[in-house]
C-alpha positions as CSV (number, residue, x, y, z in Angstrom):
1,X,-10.1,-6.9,19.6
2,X,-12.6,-9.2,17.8
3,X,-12.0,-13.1,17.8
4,X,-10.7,-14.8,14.4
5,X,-13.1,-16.8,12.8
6,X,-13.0,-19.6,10.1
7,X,-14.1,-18.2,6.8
8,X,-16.9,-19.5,5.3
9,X,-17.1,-21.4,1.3
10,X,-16.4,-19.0,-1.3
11,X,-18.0,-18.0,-3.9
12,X,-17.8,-20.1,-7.2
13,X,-14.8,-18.5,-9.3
14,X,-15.5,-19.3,-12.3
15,X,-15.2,-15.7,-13.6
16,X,-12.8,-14.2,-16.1
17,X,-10.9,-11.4,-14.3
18,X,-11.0,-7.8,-15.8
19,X,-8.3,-5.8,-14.2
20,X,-6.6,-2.4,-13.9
21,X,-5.4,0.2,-12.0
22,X,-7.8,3.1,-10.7
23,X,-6.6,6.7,-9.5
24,X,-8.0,9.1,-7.3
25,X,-7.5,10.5,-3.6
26,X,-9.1,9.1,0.0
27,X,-9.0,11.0,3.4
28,X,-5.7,12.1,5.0
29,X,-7.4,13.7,8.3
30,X,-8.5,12.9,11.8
31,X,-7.2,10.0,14.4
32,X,-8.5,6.0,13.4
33,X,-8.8,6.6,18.0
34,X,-5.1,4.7,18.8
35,X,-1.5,6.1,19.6
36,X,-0.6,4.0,17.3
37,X,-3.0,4.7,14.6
38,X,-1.1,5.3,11.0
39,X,-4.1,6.7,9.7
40,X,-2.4,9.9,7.4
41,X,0.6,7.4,7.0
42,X,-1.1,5.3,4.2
43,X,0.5,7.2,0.8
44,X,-3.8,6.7,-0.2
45,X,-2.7,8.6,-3.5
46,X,-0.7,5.9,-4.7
47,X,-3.1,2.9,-3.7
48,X,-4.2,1.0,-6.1
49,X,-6.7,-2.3,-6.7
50,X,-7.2,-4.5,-9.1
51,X,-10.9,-6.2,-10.0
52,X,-12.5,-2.7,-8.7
53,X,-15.7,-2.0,-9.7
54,X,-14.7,1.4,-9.6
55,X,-12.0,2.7,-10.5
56,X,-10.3,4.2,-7.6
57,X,-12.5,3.4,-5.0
58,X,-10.5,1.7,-3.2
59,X,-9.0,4.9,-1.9
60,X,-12.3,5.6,0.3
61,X,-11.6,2.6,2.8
62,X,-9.2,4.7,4.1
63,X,-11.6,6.4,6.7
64,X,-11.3,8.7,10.0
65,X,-12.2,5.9,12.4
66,X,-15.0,8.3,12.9
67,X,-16.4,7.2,9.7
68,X,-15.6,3.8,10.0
69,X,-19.2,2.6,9.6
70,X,-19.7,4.3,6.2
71,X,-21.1,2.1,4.0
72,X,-21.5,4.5,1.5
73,X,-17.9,4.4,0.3
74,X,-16.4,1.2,-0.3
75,X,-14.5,-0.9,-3.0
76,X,-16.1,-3.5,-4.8
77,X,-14.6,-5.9,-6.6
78,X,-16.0,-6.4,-10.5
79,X,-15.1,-9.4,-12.5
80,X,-15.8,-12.0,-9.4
81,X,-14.8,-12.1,-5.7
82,X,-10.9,-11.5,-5.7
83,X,-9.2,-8.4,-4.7
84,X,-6.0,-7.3,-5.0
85,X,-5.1,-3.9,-3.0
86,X,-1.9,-2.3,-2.5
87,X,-1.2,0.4,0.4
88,X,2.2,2.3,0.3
89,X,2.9,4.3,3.5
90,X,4.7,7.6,3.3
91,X,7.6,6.0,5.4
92,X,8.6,3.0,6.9
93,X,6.5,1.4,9.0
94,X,7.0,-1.6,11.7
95,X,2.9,-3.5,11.4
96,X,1.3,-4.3,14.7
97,X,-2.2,-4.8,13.2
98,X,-4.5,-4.5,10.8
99,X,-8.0,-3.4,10.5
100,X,-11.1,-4.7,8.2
101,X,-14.3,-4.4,7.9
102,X,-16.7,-5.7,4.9
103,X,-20.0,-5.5,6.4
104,X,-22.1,-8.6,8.3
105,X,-22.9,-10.2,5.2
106,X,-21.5,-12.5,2.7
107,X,-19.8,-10.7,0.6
108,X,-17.1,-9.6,3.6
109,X,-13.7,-10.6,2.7
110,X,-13.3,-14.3,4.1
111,X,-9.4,-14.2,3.9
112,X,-6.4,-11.7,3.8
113,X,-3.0,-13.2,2.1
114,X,-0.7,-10.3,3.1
115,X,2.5,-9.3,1.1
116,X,4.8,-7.1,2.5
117,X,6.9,-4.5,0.0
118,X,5.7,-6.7,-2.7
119,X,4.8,-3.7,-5.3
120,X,4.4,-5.6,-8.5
121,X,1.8,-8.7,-8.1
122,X,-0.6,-9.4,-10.2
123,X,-3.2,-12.2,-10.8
124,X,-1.2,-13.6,-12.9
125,X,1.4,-14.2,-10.4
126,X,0.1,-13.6,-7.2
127,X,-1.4,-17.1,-6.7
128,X,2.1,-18.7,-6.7
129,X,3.8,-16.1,-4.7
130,X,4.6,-17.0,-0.9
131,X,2.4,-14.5,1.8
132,X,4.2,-12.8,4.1
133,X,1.1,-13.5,6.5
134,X,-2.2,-15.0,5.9
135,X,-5.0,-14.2,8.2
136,X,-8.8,-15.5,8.3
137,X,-11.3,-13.1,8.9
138,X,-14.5,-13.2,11.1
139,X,-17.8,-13.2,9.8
140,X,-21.4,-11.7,10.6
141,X,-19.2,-8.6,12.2
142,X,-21.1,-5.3,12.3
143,X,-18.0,-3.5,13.7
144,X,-14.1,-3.2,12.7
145,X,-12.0,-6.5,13.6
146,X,-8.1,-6.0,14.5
147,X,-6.1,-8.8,13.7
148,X,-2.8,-9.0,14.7
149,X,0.2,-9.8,12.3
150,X,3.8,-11.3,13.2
151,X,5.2,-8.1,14.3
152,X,8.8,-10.0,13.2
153,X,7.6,-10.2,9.6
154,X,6.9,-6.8,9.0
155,X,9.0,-4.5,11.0
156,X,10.3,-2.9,7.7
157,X,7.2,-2.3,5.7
158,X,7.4,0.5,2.8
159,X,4.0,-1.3,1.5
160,X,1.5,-3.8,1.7
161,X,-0.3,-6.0,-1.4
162,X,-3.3,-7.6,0.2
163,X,-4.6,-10.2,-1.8
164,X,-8.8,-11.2,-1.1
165,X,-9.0,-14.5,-3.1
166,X,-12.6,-15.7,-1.3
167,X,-15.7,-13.8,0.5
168,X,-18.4,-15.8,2.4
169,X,-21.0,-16.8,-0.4
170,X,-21.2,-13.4,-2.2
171,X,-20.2,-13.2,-5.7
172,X,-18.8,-9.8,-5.4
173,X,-16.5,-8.7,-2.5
174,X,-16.9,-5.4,-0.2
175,X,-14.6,-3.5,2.0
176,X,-15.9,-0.7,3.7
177,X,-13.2,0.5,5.9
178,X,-9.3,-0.4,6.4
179,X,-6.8,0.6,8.6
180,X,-3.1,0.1,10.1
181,X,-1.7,0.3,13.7
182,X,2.2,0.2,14.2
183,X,5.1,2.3,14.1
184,X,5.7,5.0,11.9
185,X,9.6,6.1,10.7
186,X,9.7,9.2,7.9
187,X,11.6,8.3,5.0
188,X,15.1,9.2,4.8
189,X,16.2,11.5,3.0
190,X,18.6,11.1,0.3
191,X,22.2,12.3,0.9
192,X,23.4,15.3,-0.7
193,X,26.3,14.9,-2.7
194,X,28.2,18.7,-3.1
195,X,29.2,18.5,-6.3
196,X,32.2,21.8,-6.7
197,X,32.7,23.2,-10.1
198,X,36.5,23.4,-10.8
199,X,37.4,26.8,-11.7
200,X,40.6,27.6,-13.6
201,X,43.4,28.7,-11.3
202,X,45.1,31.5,-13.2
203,X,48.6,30.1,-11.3
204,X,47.6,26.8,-12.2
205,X,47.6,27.4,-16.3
206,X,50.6,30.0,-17.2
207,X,49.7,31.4,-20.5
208,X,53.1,30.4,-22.8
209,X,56.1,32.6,-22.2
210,X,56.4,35.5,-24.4
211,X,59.9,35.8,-24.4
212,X,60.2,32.7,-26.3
213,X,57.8,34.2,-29.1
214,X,59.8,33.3,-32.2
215,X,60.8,35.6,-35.4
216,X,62.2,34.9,-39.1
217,X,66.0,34.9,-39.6
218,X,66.5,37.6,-41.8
């Protein structure tokens, strides 16, 4: 496990912020090389980011830790250096670590401000809203760093909004590769509610009596 680091100055942010949702599909095979890997558990068809160059991009990070070196695929952000990405898993998951990587240069993410089950932050409101974590990445790394999180904190995670408000210098922000190690639960599944149709007991509804049929005098 690589050692924290200070992050460096960030990048001048004097850049107007052009933002949206992107949609596509990442990798969903192979091992990330731990137990508890929850590579395949990351619901990549969901994830979004906002200030991506690309849209849907982001959904590439999610590598086999085979390809964890792939610079090829990556999300970049756009507008200036922020990012905001949000992972659903496809259950509930109790966080050990995460993993990172955004290349040796500068414009590797400098600092992660992690929500957890926070699904609807923006930039307009993300800046005020209190992390569940914050954790300040290492620099000049030509490798994955894992970074522990407060297991405590997120031992009931449905999702994760990462927020990358600085880089190292760069004026755009990379992320090659990103991953999870914890616990994995499968959702539960809703209960099934039997729901009879009431049929008509014959005995229950006597048809009127006959015998009381009525007739003119005459």
């Amino acid at each position: 496990m690589s050692g924290h680091c200070c992050h460096g100055e960030a990048a001048d942010d004097g850049h107007g912020h052009g933002h949206g949702h992107g949609h596509g599909h990442g990798h969903a095979e192979a091992d990330t090389g731990a137990q508890d890997s929850l590579f395949g558990k990351v619901d990549v068809d969901k994830a979004w980011c906002l200030n991506e160059a690309t849209a849907g991009s982001v959904k590439t990070i999610f590598k086999p830790w085979a390809d964890r070196l792939d610079t090829t695929q990556l999300v970049q952000s756009d507008a200036d250096e922020e990012l905001i990405i949000h992972v659903p898993f496809t259950g509930m998951v109790k966080l050990k670590s995460l993993l990172v990587w955004g290349g040796a240069g500068p414009s590797a993410p400098s600092r992660l401000r992690i929500f957890a089950n926070r699904d609807s932050l923006d930039f307009d409101s993300i800046g005020d809203a209190a992390p569940t974590q914050v954790v300040e990445l290492a620099s000049g790394l030509r490798e994955p760093a894992e970074y522990p999180v407060r297991a405590a904190k997120f031992g009931s995670t449905r999702s994760l909004t990462l927020h990358v408000p600085e880089n190292f210098g760069s004026e755009h922000t990379s992320v090659y590769f990103m991953a999870f190690r914890g616990e994995w639960t499968p959702p539960k599944e809703a209960p099934v509610v039997s729901v009879y149709e009431l049929t008509p007991n014959a005995a229950d509804h006597k048809a009127p009596d006959q015998t009381l049929s009525h007739h003119p005098i005459s």
